[in-house]
C-alpha positions as CSV (number, residue, x, y, z in Angstrom):
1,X,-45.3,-114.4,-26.0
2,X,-47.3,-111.7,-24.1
3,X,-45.3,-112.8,-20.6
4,X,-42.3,-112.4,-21.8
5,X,-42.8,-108.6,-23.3
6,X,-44.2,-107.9,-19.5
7,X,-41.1,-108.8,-17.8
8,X,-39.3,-106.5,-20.5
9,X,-41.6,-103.9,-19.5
10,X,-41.6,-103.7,-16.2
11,X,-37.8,-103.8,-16.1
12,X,-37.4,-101.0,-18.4
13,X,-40.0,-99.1,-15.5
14,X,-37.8,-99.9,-12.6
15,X,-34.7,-98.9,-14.6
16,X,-36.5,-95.2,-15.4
17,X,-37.0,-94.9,-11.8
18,X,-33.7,-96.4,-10.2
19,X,-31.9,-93.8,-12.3
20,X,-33.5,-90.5,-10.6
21,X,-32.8,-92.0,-7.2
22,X,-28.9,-92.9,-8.2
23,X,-28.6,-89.2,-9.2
24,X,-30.3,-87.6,-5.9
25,X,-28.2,-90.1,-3.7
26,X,-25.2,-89.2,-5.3
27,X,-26.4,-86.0,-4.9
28,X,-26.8,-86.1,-1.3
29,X,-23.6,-88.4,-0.7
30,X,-21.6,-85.1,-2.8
31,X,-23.3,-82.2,-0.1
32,X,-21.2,-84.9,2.6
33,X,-17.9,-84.9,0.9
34,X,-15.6,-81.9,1.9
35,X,-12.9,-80.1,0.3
36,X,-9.3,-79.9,2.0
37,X,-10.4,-76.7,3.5
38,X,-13.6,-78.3,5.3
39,X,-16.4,-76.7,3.2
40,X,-18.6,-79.0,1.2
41,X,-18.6,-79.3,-2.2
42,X,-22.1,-78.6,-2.6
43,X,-21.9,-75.5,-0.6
44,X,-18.8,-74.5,-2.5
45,X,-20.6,-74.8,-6.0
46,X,-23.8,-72.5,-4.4
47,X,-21.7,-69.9,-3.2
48,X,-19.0,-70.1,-6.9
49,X,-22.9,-69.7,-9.0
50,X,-23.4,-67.1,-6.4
51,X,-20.7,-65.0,-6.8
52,X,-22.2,-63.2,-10.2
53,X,-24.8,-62.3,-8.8
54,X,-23.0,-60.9,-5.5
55,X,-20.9,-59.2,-7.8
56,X,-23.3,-57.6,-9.8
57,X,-25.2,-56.0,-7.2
58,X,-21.9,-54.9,-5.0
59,X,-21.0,-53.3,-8.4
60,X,-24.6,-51.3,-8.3
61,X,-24.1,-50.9,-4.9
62,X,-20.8,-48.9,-5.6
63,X,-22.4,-47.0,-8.3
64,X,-24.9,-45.7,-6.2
65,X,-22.4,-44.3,-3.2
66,X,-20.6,-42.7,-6.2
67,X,-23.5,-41.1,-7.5
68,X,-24.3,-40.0,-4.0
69,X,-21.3,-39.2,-3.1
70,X,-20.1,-37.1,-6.0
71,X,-23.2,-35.6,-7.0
72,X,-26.0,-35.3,-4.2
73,X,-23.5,-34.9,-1.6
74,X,-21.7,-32.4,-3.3
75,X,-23.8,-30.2,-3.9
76,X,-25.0,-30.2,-0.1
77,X,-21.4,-29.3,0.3
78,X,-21.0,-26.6,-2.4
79,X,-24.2,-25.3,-0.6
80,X,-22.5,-25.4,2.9
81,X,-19.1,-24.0,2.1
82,X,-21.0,-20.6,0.2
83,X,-22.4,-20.6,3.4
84,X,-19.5,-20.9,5.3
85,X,-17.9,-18.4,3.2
86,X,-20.8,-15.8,3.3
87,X,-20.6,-16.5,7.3
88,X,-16.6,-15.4,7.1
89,X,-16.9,-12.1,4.7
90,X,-19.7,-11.0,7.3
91,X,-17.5,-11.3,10.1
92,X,-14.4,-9.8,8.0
93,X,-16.6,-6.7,7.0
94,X,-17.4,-6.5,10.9
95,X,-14.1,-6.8,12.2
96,X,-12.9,-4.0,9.7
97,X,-16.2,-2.2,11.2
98,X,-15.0,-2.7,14.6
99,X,-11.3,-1.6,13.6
100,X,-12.7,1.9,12.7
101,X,-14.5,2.1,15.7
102,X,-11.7,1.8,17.9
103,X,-9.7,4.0,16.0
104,X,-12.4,6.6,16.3
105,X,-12.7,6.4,19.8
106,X,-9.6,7.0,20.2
107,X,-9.4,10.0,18.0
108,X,-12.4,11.3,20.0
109,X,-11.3,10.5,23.5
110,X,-7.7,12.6,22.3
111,X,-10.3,15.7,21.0
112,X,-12.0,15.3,24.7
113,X,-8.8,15.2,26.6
114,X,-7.5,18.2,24.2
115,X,-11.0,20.5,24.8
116,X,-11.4,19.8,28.6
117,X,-7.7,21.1,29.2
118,X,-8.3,24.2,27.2
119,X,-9.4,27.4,28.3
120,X,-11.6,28.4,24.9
121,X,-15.0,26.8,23.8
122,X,-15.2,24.9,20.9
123,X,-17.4,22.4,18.8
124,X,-16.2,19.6,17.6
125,X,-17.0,18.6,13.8
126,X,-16.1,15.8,10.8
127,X,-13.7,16.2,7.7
128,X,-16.5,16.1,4.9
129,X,-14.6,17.1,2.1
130,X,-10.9,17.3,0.5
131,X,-9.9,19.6,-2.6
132,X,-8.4,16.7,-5.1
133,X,-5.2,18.5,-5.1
134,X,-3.6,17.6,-1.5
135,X,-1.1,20.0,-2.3
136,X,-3.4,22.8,-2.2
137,X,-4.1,22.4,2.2
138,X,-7.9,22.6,2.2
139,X,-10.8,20.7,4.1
140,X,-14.3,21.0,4.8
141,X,-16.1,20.0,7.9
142,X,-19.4,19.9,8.6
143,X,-19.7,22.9,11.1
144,X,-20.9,26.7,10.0
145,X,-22.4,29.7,11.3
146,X,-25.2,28.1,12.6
147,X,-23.6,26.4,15.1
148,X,-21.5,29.3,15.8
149,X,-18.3,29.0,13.8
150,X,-17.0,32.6,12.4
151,X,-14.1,33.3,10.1
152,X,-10.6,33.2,11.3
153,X,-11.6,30.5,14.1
154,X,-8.7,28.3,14.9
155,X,-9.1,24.2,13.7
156,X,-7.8,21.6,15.9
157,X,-6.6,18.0,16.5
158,X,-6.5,16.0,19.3
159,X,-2.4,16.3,18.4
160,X,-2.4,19.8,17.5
161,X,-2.9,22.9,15.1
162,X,-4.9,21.6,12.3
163,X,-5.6,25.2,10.5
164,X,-8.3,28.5,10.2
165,X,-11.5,28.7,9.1
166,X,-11.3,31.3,5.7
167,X,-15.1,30.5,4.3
168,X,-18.6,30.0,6.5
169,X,-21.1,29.2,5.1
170,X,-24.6,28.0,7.5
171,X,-23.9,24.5,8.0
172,X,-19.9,24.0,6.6
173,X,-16.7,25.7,6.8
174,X,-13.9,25.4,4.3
175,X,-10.6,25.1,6.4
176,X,-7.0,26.4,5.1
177,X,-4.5,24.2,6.4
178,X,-1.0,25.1,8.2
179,X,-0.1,23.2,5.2
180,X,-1.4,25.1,3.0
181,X,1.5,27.6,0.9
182,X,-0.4,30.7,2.2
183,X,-0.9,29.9,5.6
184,X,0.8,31.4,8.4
185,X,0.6,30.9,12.3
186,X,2.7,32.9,14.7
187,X,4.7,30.4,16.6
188,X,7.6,29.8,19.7
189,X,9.8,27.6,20.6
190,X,8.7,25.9,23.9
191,X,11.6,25.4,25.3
192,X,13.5,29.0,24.8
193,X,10.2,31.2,23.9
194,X,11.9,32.5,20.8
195,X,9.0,33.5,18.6
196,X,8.5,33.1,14.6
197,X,6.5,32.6,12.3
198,X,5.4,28.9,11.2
199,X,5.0,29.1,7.2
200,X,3.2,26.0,5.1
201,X,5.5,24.9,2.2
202,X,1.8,23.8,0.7
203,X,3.4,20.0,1.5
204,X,5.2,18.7,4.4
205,X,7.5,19.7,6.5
206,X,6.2,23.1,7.6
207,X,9.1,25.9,7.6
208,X,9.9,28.1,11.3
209,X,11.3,31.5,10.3
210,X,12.8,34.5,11.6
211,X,14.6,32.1,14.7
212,X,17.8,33.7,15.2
213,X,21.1,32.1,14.2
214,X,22.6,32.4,17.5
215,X,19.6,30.2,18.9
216,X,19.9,26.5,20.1
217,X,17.6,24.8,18.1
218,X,17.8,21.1,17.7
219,X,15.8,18.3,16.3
220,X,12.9,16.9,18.3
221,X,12.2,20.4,20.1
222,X,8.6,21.5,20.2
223,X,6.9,24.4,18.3
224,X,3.6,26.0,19.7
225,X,1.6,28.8,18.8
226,X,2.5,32.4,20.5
227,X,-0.7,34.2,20.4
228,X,0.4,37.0,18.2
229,X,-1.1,36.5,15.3
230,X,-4.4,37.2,16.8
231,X,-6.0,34.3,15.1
232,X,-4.4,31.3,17.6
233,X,-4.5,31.0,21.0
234,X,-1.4,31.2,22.9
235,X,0.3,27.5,23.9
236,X,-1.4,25.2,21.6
237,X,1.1,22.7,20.2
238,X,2.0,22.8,16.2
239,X,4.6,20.5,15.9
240,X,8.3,19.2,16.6
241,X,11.4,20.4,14.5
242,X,13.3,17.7,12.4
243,X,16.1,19.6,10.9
244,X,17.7,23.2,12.3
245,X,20.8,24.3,10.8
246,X,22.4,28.0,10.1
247,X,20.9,30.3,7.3
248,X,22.7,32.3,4.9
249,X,21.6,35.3,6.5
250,X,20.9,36.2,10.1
251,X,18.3,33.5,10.8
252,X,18.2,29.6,11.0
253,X,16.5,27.3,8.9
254,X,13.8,25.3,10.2
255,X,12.1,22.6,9.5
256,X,8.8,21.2,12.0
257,X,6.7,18.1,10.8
258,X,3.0,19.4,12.8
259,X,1.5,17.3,15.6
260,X,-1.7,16.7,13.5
261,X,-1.9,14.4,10.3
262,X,-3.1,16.8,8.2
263,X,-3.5,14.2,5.5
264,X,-5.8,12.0,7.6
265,X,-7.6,14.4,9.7
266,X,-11.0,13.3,10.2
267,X,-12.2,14.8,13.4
268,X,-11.4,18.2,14.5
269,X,-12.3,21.0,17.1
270,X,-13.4,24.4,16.3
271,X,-12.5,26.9,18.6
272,X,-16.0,29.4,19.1
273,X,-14.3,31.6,21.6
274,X,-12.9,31.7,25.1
275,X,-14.4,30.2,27.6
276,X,-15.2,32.6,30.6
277,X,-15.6,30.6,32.8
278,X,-11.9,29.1,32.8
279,X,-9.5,31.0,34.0
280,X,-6.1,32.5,32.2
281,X,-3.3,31.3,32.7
């Protein structure tokens, strides 16, 4: 009885161990067999349980360049373009800086031209100070009897007339414009030598009086000073009539916008006296 359970046994053995070695040459006949495309089947069911876990970490991947990008990158960037726009209002304030320099040169090189032509000394000074009221035609400047100014001395632009000097103090002189409603200039016409008198309207235009009605007087000719009013020199420009046309009395009405701006004037020459060593003309 014993040989025959031994046979049994050593069957079921062989059966236990025959079934493994089906399974792994199944296994290695199914790596063999390829799909209509040409890829195994084996490799085709490695890389389908891979594609989770490719998945997955693309997707953290992704998450990561977001973060990056939106976040840590940005803020490099916000960084950069305050920079950026710090670096452009710099070079806007120093263009606008630049701007005013030219136009000051010019300005100055227009006073130069103006004082090396004339025949009187003078000083040249800066606009410090306007009264509120434009209307009422007075400056300051930063010139005063210490450096020689005296009441009455004649102001002028690179253009023109700008006014008098009516209050010196040591280091700054209050100005009355030609604008000004009180100020007066003795004044010609270039052209014909007809004198007047060149009256501020305490605005603009100025007003030419006491120019004959029989007189040709026509818009665009040019008004100087005469010299006898004692206060300007003789020949310095004022300004250029814009409208001439009979009075109702014996004398024209006339009306002469002035060379200078007196509503911008910033740099001026004041006149300290004649120069002797230039001569008359």
């Amino acid at each position: 009885m014993s040989l025959e359970i031994a046979p049994k046994a050593a069957e079921g053995r062989a059966t236990w161990i025959l079934i493994p070695l089906l399974v792994f040459h199944l296994a290695l006949i199914s790596m063999q067999v390829e799909d209509p495309s040409g890829m195994s089947l084996f490799r085709k069911s490695v890389l389908s349980a891979g594609v989770p876990i490719l998945s997955a970490s693309a997707a953290v991947w992704r998450g990561a360049k977001n973060t990056w990008g939106h976040y840590v990158w940005l803020i490099g960037a916000r960084e950069e373009n305050e920079r950026l726009r710090a670096a452009v209002r710099d070079l806007t304030l120093r263009e606008y800086a630049l701007g005013q320099l030219r136009g000051q040169n010019a300005r100055l090189l227009q006073l130069l031209a103006f004082k090396q032509a004339a025949e009187f000394r003078t000083i040249g000074a800066r606009v410090i100070g306007r009264v509120p009221d434009f209307l009422s035609g007075v400056v300051f400047v930063d010139r005063g009897s210490d450096d020689g100014v005296q009441k009455n001395a004649p102001v002028l632009a690179g253009a023109g007339i700008v006014g008098r000097a009516v209050v010196v103090s040591r280091q700054q002189t209050q100005v009355q414009l030609i604008s000004n409603a009180d100020a007066s200039v003795g004044a010609m016409l270039a052209a014909s030598r007809s004198p007047g008198v060149l009256k501020g309207t305490g605005g603009l235009p100025l007003r030419l009086d006491y120019i004959n009605n029989t007189e040709q007087v026509a818009a665009g000719d040019v008004v100087v000073s005469s010299g006898l009013d004692g206060i300007y020199p003789k020949g310095i420009p004022i300004g250029r009539v814009v409208k001439a046309q009979k009075g109702k009395a014996v004398f024209l009405d006339i009306e002469v916008d002035p060379f200078a701006d007196l509503l911008r004037v910033e740099e001026v020459l004041v006149v300290l006296g004649i120069d002797p060593e230039v001569p008359k003309q």
